[in-house]
PQR file of N, CA, C, O and H, with PARSE charges and radii, in Angstrom:
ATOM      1  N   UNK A   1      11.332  20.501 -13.093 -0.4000 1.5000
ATOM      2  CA  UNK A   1      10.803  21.477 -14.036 -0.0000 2.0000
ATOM      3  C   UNK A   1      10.518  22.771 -13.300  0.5500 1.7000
ATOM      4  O   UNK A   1       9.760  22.870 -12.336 -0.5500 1.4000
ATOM      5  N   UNK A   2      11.259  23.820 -13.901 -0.4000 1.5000
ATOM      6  CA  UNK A   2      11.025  24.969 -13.526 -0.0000 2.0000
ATOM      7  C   UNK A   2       9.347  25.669 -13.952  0.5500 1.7000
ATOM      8  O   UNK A   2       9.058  25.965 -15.112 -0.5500 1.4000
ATOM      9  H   UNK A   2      11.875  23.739 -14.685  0.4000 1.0000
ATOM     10  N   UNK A   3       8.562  25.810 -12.994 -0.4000 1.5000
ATOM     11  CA  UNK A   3       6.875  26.131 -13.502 -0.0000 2.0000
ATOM     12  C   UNK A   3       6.746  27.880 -12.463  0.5500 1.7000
ATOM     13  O   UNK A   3       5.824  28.135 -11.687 -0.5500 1.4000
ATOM     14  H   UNK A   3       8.796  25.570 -12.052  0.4000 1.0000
ATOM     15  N   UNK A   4       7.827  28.735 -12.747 -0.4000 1.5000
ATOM     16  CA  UNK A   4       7.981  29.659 -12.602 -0.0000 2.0000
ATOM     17  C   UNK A   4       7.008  30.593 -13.787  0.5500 1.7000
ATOM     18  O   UNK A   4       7.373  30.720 -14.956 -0.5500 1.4000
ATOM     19  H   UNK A   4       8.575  28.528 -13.377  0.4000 1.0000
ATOM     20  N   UNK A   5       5.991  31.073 -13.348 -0.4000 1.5000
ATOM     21  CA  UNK A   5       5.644  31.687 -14.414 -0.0000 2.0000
ATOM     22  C   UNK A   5       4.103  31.164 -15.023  0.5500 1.7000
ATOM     23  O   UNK A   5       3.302  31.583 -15.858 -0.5500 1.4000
ATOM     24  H   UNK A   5       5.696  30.970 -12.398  0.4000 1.0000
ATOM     25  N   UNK A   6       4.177  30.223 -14.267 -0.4000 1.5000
ATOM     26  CA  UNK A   6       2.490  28.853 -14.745 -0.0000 2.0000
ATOM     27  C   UNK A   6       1.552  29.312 -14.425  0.5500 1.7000
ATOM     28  O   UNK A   6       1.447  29.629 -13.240 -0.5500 1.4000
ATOM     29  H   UNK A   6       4.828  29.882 -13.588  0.4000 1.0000
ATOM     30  N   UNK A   7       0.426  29.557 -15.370 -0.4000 1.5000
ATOM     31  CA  UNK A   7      -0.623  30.723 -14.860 -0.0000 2.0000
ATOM     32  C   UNK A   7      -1.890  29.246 -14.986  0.5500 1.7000
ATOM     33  O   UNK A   7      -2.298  28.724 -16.023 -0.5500 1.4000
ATOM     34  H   UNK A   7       0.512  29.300 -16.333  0.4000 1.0000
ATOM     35  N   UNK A   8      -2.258  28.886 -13.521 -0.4000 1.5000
ATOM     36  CA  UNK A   8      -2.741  27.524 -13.498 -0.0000 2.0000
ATOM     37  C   UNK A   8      -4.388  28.229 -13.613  0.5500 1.7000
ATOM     38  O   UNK A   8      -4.553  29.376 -13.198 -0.5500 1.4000
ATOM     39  H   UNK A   8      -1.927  29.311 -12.679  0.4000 1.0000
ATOM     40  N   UNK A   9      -5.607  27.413 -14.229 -0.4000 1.5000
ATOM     41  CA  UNK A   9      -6.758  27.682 -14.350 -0.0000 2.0000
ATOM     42  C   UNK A   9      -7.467  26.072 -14.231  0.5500 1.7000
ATOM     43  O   UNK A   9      -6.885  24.994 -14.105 -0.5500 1.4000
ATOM     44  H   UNK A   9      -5.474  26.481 -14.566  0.4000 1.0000
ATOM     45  N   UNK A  10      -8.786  26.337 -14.316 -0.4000 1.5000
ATOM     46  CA  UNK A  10      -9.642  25.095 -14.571 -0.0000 2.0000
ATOM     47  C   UNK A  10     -10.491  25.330 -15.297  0.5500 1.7000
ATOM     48  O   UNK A  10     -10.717  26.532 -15.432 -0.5500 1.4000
ATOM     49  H   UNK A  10      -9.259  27.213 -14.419  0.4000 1.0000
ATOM     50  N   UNK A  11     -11.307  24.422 -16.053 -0.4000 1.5000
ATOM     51  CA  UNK A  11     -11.980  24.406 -17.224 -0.0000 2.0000
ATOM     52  C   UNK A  11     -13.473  24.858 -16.209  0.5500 1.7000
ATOM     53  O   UNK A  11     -13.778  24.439 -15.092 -0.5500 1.4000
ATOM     54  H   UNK A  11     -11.123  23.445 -15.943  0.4000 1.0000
ATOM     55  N   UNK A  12     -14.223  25.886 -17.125 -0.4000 1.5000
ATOM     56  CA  UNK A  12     -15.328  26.879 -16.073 -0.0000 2.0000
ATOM     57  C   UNK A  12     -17.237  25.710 -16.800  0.5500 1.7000
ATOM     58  O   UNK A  12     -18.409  26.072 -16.911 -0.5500 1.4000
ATOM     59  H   UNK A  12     -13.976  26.227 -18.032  0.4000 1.0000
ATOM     60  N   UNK A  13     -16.492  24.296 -17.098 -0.4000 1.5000
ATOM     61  CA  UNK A  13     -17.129  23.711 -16.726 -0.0000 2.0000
ATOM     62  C   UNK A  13     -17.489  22.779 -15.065  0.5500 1.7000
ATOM     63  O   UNK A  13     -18.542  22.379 -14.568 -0.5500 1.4000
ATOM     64  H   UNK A  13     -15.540  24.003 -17.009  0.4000 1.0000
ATOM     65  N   UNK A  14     -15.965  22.719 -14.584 -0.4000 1.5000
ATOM     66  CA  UNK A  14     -15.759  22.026 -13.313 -0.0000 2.0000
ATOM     67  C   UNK A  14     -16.864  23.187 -11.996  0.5500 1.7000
ATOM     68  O   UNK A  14     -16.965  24.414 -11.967 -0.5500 1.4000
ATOM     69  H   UNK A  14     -15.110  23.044 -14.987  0.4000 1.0000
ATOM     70  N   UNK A  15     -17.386  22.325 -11.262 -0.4000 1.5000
ATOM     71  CA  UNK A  15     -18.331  22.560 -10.125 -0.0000 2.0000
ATOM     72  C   UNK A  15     -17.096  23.870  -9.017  0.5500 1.7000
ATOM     73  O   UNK A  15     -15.957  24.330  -9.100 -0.5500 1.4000
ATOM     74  H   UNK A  15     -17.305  21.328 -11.286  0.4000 1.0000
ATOM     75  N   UNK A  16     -17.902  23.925  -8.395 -0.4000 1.5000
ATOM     76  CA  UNK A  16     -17.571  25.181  -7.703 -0.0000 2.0000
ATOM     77  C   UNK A  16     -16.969  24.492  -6.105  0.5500 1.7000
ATOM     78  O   UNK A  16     -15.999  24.851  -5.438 -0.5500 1.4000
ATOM     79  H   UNK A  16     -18.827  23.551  -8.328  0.4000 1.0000
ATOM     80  N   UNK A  17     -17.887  23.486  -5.870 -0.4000 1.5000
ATOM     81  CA  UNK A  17     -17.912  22.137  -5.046 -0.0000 2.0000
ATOM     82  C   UNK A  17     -17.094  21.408  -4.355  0.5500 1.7000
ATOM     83  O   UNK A  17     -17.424  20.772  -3.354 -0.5500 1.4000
ATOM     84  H   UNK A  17     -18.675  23.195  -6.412  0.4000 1.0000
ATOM     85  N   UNK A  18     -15.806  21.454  -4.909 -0.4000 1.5000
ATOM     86  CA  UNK A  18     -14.452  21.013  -4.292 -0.0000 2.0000
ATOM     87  C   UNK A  18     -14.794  19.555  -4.906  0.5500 1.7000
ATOM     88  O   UNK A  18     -14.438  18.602  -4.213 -0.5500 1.4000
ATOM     89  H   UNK A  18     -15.537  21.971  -5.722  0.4000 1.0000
ATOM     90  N   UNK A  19     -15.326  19.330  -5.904 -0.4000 1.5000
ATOM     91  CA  UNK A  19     -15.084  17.907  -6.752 -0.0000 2.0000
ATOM     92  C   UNK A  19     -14.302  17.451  -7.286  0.5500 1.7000
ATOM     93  O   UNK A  19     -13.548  17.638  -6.331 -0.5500 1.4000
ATOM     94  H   UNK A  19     -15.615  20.105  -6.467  0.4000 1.0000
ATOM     95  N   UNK A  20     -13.467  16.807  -8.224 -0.4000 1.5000
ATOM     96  CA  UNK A  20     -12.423  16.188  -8.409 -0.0000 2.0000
ATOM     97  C   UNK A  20     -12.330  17.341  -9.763  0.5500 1.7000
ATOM     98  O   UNK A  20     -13.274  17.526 -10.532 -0.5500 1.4000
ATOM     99  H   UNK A  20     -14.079  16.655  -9.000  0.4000 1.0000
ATOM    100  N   UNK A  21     -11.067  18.011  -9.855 -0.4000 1.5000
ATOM    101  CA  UNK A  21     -11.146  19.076 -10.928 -0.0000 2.0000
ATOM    102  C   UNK A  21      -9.650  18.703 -11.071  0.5500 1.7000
ATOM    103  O   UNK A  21      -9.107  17.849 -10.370 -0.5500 1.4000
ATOM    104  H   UNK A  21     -10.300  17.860  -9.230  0.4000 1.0000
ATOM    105  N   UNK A  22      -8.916  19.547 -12.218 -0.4000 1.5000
ATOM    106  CA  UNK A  22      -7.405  19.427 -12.966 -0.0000 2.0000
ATOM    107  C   UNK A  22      -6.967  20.909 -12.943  0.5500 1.7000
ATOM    108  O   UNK A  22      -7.867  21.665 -12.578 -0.5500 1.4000
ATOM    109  H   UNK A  22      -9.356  20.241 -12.788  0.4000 1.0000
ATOM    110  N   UNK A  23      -5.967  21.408 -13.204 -0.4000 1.5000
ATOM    111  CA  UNK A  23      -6.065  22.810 -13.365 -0.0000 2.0000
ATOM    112  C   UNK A  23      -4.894  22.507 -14.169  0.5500 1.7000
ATOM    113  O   UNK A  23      -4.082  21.601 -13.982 -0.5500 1.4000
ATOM    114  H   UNK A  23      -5.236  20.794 -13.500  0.4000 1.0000
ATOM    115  N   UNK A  24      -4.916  23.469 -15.177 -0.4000 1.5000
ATOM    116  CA  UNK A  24      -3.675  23.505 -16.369 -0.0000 2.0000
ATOM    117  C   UNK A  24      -3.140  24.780 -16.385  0.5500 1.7000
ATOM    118  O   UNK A  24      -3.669  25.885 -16.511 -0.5500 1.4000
ATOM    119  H   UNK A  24      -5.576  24.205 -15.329  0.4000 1.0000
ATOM    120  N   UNK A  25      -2.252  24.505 -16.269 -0.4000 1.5000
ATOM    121  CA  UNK A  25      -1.200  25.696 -17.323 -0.0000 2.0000
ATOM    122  C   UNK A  25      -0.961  25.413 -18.806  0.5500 1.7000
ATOM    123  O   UNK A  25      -0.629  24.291 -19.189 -0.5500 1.4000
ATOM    124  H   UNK A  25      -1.823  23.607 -16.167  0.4000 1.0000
ATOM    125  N   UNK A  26      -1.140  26.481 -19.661 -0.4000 1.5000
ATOM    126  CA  UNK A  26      -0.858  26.294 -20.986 -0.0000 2.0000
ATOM    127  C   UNK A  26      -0.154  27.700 -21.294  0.5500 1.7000
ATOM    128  O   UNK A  26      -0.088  28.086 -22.461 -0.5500 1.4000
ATOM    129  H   UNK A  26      -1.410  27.393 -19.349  0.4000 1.0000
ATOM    130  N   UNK A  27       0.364  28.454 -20.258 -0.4000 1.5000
ATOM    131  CA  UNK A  27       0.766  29.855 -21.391 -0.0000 2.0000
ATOM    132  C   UNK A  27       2.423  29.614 -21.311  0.5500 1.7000
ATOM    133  O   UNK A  27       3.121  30.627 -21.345 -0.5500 1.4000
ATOM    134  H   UNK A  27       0.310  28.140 -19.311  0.4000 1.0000
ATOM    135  N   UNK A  28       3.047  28.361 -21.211 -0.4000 1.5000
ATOM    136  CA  UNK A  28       4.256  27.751 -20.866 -0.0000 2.0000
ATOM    137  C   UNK A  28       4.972  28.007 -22.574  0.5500 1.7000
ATOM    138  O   UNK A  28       4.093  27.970 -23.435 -0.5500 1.4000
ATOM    139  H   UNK A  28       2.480  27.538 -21.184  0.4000 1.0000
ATOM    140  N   UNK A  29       6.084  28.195 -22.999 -0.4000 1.5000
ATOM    141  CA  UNK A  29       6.340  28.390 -24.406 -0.0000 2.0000
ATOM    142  C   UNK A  29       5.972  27.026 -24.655  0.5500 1.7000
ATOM    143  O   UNK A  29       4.831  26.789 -25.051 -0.5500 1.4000
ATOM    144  H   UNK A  29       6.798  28.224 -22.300  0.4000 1.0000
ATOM    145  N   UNK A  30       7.181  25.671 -24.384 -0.4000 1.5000
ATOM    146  CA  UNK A  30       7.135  24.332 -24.642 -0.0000 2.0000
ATOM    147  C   UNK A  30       5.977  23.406 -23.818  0.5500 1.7000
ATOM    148  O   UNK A  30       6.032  22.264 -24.275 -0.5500 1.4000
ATOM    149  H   UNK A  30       8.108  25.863 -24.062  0.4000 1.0000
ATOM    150  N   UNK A  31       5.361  23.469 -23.182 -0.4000 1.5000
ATOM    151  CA  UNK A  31       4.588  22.626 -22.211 -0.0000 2.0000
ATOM    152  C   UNK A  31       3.481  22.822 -21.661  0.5500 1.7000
ATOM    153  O   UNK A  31       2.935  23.919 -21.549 -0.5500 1.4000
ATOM    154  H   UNK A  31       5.316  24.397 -22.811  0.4000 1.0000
ATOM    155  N   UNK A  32       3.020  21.661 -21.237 -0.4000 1.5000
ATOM    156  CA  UNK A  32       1.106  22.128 -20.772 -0.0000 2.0000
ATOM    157  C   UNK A  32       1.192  21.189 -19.255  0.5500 1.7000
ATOM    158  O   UNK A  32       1.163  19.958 -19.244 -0.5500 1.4000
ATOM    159  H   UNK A  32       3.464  20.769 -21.328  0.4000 1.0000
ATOM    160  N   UNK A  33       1.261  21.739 -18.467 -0.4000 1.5000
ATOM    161  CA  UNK A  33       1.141  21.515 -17.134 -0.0000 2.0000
ATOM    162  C   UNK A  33      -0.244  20.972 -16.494  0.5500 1.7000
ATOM    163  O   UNK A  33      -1.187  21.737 -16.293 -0.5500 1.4000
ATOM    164  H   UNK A  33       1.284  22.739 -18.476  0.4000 1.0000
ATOM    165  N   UNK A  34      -0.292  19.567 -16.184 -0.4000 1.5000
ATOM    166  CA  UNK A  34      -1.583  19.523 -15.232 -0.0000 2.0000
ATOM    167  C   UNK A  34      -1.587  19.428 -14.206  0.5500 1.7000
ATOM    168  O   UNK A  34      -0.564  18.804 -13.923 -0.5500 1.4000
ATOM    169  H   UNK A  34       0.474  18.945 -16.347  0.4000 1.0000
ATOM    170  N   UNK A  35      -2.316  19.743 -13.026 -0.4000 1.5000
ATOM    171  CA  UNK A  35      -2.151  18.985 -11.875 -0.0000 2.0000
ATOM    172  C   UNK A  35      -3.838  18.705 -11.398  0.5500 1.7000
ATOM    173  O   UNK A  35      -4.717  18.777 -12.257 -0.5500 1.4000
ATOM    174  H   UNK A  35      -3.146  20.250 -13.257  0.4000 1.0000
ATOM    175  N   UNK A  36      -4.158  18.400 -10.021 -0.4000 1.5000
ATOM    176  CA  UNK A  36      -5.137  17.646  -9.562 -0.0000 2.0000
ATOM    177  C   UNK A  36      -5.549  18.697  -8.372  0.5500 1.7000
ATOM    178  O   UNK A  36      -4.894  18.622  -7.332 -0.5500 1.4000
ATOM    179  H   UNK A  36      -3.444  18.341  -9.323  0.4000 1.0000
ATOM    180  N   UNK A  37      -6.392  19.485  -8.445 -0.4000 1.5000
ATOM    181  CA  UNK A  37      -6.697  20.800  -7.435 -0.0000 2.0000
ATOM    182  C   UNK A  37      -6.699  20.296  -6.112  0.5500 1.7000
ATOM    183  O   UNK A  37      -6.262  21.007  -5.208 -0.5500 1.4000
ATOM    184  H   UNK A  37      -6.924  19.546  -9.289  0.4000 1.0000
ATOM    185  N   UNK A  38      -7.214  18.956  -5.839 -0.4000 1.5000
ATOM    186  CA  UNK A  38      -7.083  18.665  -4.149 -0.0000 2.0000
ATOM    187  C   UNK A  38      -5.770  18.393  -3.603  0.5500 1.7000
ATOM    188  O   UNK A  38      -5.441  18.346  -2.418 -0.5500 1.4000
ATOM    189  H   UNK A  38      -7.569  18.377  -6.574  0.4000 1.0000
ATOM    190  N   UNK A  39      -4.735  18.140  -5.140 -0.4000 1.5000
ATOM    191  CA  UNK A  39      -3.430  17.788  -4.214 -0.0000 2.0000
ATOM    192  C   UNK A  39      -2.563  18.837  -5.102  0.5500 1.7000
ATOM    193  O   UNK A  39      -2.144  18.193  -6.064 -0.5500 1.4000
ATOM    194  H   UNK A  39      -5.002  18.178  -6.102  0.4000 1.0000
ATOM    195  N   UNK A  40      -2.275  19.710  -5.155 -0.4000 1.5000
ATOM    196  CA  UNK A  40      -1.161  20.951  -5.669 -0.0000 2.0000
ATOM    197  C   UNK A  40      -0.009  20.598  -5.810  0.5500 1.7000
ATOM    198  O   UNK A  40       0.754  20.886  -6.731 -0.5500 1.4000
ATOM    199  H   UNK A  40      -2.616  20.233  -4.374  0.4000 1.0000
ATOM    200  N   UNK A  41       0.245  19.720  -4.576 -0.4000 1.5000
ATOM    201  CA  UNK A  41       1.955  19.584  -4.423 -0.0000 2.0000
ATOM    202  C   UNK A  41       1.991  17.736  -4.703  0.5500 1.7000
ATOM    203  O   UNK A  41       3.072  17.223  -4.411 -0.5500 1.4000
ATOM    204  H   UNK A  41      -0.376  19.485  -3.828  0.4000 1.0000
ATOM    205  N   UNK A  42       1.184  17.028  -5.095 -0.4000 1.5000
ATOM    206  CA  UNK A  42       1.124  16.037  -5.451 -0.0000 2.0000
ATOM    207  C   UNK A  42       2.025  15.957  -6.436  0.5500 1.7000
ATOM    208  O   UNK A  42       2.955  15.235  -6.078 -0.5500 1.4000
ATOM    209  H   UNK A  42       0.306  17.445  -5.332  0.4000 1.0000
ATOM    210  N   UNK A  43       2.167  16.389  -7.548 -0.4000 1.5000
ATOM    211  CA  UNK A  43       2.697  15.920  -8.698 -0.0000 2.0000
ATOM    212  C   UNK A  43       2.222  16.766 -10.149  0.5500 1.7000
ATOM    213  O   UNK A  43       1.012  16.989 -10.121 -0.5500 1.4000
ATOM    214  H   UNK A  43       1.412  16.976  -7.839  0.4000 1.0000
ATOM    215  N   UNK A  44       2.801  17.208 -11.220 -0.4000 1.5000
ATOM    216  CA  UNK A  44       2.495  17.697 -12.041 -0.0000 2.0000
ATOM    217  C   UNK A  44       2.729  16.555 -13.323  0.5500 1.7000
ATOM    218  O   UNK A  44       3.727  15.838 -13.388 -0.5500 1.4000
ATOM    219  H   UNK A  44       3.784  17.027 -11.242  0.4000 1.0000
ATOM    220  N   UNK A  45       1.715  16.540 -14.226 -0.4000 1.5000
ATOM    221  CA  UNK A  45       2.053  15.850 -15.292 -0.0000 2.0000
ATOM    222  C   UNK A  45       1.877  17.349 -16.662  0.5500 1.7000
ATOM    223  O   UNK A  45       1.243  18.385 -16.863 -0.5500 1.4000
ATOM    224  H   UNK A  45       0.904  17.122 -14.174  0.4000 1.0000
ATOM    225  N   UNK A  46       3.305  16.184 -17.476 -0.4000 1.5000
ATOM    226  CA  UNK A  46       3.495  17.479 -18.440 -0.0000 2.0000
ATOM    227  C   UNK A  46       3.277  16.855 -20.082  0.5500 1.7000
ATOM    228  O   UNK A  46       3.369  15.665 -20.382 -0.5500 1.4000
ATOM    229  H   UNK A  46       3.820  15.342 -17.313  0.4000 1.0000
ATOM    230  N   UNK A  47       3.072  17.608 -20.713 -0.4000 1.5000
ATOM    231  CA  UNK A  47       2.744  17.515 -22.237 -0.0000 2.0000
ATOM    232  C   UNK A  47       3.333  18.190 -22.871  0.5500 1.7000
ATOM    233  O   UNK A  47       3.731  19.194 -22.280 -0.5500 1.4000
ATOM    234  H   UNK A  47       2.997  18.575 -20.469  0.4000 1.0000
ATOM    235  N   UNK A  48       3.728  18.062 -24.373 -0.4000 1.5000
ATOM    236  CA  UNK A  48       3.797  18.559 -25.001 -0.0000 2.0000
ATOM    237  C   UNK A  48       2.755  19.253 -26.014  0.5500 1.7000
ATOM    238  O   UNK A  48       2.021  18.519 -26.675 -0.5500 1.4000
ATOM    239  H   UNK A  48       3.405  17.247 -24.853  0.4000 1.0000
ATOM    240  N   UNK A  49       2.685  20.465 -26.132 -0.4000 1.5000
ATOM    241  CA  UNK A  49       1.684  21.665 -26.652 -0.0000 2.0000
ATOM    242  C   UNK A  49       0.532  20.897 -27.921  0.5500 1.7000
ATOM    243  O   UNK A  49      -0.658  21.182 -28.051 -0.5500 1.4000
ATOM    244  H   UNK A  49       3.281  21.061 -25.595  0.4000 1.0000
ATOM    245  N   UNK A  50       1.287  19.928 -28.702 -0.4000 1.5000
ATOM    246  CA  UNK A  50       0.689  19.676 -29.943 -0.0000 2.0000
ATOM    247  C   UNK A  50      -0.454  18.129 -29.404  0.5500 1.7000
ATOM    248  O   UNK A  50      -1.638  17.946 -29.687 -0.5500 1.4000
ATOM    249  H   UNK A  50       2.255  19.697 -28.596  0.4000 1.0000
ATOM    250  N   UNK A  51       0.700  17.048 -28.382 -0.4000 1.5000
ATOM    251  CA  UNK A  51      -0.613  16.425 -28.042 -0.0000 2.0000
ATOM    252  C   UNK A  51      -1.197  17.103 -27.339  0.5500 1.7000
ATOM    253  O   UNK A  51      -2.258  17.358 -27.910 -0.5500 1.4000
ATOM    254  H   UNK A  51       1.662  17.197 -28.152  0.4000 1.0000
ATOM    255  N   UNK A  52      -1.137  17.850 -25.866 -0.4000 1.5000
ATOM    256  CA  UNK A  52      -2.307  18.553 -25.519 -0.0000 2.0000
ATOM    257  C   UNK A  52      -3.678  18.927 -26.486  0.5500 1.7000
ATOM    258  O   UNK A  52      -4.850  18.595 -26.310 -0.5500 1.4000
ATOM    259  H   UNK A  52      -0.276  17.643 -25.402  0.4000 1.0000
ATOM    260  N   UNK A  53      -3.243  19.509 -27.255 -0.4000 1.5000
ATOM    261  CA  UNK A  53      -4.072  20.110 -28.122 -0.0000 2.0000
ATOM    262  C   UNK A  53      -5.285  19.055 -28.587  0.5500 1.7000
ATOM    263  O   UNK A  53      -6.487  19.036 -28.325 -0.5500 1.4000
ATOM    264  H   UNK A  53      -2.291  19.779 -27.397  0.4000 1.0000
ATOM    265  N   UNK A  54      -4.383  18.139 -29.435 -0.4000 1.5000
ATOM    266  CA  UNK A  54      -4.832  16.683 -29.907 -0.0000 2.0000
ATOM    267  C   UNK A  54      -5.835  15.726 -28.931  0.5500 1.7000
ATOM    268  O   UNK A  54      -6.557  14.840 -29.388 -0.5500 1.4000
ATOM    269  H   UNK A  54      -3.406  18.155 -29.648  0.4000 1.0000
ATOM    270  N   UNK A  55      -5.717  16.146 -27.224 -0.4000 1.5000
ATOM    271  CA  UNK A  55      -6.457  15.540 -26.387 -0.0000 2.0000
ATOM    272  C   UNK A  55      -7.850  16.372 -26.549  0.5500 1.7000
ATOM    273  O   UNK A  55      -8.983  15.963 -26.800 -0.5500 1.4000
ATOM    274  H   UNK A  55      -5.131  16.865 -26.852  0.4000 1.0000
ATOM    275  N   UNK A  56      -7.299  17.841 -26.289 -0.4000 1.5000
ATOM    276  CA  UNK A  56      -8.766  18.423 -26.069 -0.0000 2.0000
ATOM    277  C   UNK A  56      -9.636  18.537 -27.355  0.5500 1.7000
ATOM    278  O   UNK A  56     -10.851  18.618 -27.169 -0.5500 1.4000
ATOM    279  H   UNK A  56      -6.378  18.174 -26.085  0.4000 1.0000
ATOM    280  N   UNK A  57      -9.199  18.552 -28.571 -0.4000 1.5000
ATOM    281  CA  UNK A  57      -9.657  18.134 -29.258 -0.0000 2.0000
ATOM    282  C   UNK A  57     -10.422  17.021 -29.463  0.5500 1.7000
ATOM    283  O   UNK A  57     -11.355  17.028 -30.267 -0.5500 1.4000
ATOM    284  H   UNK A  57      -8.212  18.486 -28.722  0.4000 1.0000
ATOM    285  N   UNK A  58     -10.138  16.128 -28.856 -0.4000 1.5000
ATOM    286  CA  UNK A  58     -10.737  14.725 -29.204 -0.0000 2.0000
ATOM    287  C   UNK A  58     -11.925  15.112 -27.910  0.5500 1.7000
ATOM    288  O   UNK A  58     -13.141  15.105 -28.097 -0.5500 1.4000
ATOM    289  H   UNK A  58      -9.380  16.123 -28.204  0.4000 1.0000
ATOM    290  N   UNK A  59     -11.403  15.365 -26.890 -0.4000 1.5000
ATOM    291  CA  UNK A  59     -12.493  15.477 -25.907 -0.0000 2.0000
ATOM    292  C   UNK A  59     -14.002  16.244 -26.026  0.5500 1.7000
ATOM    293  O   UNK A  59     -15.086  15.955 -25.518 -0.5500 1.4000
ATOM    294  H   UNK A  59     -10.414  15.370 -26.738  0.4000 1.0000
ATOM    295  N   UNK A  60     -13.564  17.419 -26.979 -0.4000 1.5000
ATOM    296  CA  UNK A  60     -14.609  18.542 -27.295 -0.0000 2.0000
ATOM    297  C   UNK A  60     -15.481  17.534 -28.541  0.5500 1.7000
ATOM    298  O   UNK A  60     -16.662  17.839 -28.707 -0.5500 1.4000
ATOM    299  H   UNK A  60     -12.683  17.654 -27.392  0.4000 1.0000
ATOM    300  N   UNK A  61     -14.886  16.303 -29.439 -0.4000 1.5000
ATOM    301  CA  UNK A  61     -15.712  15.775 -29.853 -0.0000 2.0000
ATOM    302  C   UNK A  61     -16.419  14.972 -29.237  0.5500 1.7000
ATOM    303  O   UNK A  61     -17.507  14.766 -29.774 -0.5500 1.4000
ATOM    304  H   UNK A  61     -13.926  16.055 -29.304  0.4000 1.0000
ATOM    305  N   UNK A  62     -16.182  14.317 -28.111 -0.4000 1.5000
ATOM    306  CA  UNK A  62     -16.663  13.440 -27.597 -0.0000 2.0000
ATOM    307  C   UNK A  62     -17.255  13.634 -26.113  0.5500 1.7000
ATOM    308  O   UNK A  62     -17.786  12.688 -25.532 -0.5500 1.4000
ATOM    309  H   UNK A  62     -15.298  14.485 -27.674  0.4000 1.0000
TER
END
């Protein structure tokens, strides 16, 4: 996957701390990019825009 262009962030609830955090890309047309801030080059997991959505949704209820 080309992630040319992935404008990666973290949710400005995560600690400042170097604790276990995610950082996403979402300004992707088709896809929502995660990865794991202590490992960058670990691995990216990808979504599609509508479940993404559907996760954080459920999360902000819960």
């Amino acid at each position: 996957m080309d992630m040319t262009g992935a404008q990666w962030h973290k949710s400005t609830r995560s600690g400042t701390n170097g604790g276990s955090c995610v950082e996403v890309a979402d300004n992707l047309p088709s896809v929502v990019l995660v990865r794991d801030t202590k490992d960058r080059d670990g691995g990216t997991l990808q979504f599609n825009p509508t479940v993404w959505q559907a996760f954080v949704d459920f999360a902000k209820r819960h």
